[in-house]
FITILUM-947111 format. One record per residue (C-alpha): residue in one letter; x, y, z; residue number from 1. Coordinates in nm, 3 decimals. Example, Ala and Ser with C-alpha at 12.3 -4.5 7.8 and 13.67 -1.06 7.14 Angstrom:
<sites>
{res=A	X=1.230	Y=-0.450	Z=0.780	n=1}
{res=S	X=1.367	Y=-0.106	Z=0.714	n=2}
</sites>
This chain:
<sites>
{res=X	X=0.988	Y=2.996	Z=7.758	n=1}
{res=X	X=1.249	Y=2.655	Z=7.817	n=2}
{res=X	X=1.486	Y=2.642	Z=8.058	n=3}
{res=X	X=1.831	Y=2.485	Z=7.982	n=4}
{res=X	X=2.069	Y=2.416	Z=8.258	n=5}
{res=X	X=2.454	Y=2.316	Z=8.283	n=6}
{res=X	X=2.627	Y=2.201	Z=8.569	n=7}
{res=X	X=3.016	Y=2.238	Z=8.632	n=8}
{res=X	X=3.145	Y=1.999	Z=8.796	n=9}
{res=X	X=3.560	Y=2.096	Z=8.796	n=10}
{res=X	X=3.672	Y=1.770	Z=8.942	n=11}
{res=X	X=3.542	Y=1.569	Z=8.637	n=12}
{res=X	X=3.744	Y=1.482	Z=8.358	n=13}
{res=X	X=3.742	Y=1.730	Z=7.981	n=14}
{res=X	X=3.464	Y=1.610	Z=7.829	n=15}
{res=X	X=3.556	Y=1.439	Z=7.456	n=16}
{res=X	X=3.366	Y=1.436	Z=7.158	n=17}
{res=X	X=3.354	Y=1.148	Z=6.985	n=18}
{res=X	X=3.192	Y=0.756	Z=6.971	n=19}
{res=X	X=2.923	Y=0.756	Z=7.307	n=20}
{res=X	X=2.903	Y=1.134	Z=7.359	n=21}
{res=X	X=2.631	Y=1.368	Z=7.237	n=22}
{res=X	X=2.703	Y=1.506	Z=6.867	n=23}
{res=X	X=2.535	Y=1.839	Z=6.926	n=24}
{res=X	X=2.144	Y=1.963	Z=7.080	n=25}
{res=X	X=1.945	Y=2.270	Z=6.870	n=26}
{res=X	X=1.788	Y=2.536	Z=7.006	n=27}
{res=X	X=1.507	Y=2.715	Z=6.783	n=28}
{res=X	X=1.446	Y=3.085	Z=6.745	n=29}
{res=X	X=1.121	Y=3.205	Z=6.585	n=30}
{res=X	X=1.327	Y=3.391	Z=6.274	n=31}
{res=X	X=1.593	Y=3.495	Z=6.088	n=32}
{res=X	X=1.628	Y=3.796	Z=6.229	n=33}
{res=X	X=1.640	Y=3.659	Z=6.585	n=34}
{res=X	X=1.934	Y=3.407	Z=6.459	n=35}
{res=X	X=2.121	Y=3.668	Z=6.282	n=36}
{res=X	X=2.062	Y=3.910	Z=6.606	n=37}
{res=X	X=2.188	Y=3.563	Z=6.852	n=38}
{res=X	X=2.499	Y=3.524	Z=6.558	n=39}
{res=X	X=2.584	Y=3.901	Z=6.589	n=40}
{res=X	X=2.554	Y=3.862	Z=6.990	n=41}
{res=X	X=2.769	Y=3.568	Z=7.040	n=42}
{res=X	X=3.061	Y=3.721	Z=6.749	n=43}
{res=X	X=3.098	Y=4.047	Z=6.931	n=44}
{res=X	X=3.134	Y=3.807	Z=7.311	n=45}
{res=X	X=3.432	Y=3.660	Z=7.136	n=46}
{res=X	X=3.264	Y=3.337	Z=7.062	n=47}
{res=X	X=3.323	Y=3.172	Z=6.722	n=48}
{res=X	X=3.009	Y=3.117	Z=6.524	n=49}
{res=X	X=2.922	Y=3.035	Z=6.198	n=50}
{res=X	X=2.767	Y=3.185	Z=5.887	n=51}
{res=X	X=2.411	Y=3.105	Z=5.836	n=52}
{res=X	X=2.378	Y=2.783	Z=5.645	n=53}
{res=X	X=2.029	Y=2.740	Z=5.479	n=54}
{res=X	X=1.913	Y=2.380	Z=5.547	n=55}
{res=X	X=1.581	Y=2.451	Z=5.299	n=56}
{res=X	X=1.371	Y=2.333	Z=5.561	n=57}
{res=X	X=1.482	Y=2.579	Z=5.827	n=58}
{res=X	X=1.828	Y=2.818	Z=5.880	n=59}
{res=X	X=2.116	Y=2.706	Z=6.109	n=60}
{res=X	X=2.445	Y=2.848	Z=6.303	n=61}
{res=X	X=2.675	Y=2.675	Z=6.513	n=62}
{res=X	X=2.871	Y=2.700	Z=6.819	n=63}
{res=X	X=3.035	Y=2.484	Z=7.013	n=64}
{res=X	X=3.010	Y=2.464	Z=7.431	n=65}
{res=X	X=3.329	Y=2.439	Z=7.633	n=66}
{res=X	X=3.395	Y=2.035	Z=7.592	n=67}
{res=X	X=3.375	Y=2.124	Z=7.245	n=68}
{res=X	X=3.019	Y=1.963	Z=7.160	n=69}
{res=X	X=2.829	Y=2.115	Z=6.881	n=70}
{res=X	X=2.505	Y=2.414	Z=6.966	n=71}
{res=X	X=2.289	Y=2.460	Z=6.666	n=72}
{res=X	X=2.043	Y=2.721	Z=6.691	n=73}
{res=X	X=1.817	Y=2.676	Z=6.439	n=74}
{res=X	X=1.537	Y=2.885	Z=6.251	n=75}
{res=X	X=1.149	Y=2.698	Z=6.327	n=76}
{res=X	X=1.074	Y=2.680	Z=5.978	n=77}
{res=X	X=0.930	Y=2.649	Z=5.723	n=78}
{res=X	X=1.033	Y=2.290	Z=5.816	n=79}
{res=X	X=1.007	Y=1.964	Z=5.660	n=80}
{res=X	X=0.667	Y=1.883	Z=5.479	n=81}
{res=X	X=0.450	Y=1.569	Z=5.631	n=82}
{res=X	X=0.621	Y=1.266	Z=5.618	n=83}
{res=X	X=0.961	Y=1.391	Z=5.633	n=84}
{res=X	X=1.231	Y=1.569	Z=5.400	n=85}
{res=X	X=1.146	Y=1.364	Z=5.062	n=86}
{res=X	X=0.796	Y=1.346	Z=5.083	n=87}
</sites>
């Protein structure tokens, strides 16, 4: 498995979205199933999260972390085919 870590740091300004931040990171899960099980999780911990959008390629839901940046976690496929999503 990946590791992600955050840091506090509680003498540091709110962190603001916008021009020169990050827009959001993704995080993939292996299936549906494993999204809908990682939606269902974060609902009933009182975070908001979003309905399952179908991207074609792959599945998304979003969060968003405490500075208010966006957290996809996204399906692994079936993905884009070679050469990107209009080939």
């Amino acid at each position: 498995g990946d590791l992600v870590s955050f840091m506090q740091y509680p003498d540091l300004p709110t962190g603001v979205v916008g021009t020169g931040s990050t827009h959001h990171f993704a995080l993939v899960v292996d299936s549906a199933e494993e999204q809908e099980a990682w939606r269902d999780y974060l609902r009933g911990h009182g975070v908001e999260c979003t309905d399952v959008f179908d991207r074609g390629a792959f599945r998304s839901i979003y969060i968003r972390d405490p500075d208010g940046h966006i957290v996809e976690i996204a399906t692994s496929g079936p993905g884009f085919p070679a050469g990107g999503p209009s080939a």
